[in-house]
N, C-alpha and C positions, 0 to 999 in steps of 0.2 A: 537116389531116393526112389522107391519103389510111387507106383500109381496112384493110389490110395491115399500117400501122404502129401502126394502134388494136388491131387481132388481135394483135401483138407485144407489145405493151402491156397488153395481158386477160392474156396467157399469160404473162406476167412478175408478174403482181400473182395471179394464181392461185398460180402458183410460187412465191411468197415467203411467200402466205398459209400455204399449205401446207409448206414449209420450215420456217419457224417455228414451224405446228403439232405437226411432227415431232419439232424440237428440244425445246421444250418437253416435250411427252410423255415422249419421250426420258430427260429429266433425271426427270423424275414415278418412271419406272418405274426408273431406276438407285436413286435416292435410296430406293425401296421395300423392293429387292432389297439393301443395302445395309444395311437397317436387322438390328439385333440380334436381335428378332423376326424375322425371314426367314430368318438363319441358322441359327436354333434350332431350325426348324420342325419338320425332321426329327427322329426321336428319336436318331436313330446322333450328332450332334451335339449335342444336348440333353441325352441320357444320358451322351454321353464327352467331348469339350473344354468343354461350355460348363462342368463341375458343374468344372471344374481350375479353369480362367478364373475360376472366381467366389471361387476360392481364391486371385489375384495380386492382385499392387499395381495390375496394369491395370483391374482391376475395383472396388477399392475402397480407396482409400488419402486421407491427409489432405488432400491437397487438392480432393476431390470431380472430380476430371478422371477420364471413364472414357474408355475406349479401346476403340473398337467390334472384331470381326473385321476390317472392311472397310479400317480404318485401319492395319492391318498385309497383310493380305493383298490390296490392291488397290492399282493406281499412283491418285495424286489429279485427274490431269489428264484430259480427257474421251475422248482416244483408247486412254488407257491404261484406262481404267474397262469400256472396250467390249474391247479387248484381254482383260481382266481377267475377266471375263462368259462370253466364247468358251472361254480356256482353262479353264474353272471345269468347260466340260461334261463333265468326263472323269468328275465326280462323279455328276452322274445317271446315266453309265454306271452308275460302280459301286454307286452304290442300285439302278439296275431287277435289275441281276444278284446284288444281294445280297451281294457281297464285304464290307460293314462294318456285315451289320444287325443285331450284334446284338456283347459286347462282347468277346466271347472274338476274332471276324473280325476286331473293329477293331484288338486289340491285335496282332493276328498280322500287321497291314498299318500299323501307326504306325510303326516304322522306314524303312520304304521311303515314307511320306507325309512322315513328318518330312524325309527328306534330299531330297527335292523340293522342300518350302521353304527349307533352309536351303540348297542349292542357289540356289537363284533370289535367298535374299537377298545371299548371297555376289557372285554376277552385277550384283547393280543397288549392293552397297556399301552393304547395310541402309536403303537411303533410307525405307523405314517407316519405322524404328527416327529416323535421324536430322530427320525431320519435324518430331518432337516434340522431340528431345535431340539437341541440338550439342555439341560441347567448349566455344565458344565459351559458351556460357550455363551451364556445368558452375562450379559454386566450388569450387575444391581444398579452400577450407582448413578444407569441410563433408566434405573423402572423407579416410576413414581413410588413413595414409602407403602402406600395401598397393594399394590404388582407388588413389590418384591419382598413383603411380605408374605401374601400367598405366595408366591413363587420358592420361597422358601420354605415352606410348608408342604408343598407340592413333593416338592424333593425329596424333603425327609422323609414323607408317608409312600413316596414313591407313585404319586398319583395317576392317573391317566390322564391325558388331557382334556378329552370329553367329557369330563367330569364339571368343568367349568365352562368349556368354549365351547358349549353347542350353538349351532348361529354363525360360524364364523364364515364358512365359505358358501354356505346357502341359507337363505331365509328359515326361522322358526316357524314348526307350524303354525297355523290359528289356534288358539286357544291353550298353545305352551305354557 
């Protein structure tokens, strides 16, 4: 093998060493940022959803499954987690500017936060939501005739699930 093709061949195994380093890391620092702790960190979060949160079924219910933030408010797939990360900056805007430091700001700004998610979940058709809960793994003959009624409704029309459960893992604004 002449010079040139060994030089090609450096620059290529540099580059994958290095790719792969990135990747990995990559995953290290999502999976950080992702955890429960991370999104707590703040008190504007830790004083105001996380203290609802630890009042749902998401947080503690019989079968010991919790459901992190990032499992509702992040896509699972790895373009969408970096997607997910990007859009997220609008938040440290509004911490450095202090829009929700405190809980009187936050509740003055939870409508208009709320309807950004439930916006977006509407847009993707709750796929958080149906991650975990399919109709297909739903037993009717466990939902009251009320539930699985709608629930059968749901399905047919292909519903979102924001569509009905707003409220579920944090509080309704005032005046919902």
């Amino acid at each position: 093998m002449n010079k040139s093709k060994w030089t090609l061949l450096g620059v290529f195994v540099v580059g994958a060493i290095f790719g792969a380093a990135m990747l990995g890391s990559s995953h290290v620092f999502l999976d950080k940022t992702e955890s429960l702790s991370y999104c707590i960190s703040c008190h504007e979060m830790e004083d105001n959803v996380y203290q609802e949160y630890k009042q749902t079924i998401h947080f503690s219910n019989r079968t010991g499954v919790r459901v992190k933030c990032a499992d509702c408010h992040l896509p699972k797939n790895w373009y969408g987690r970096i997607y997910g990360k990007f859009n997220a900056m609008h938040q440290l805007y509004h911490w450095a500017w202090g829009d929700v430091d405190t809980a009187e700001k936050f509740e003055a700004k939870r409508l208009e936060m709320a309807e950004t998610v439930w916006a977006e979940l509407e847009t993707n058709g709750s796929q958080p939501c149906k991650n975990c809960h399919s109709f297909e793994a739903m037993d009717p003959h466990k939902q009251s005739e009320d539930a699985r009624d709608s629930m059968e409704f749901a399905k047919e029309e292909d519903m979102s699930c924001i569509e009905c459960h707003k409220g579920i893992a944090h509080k309704l604004p005032e005046g919902y």
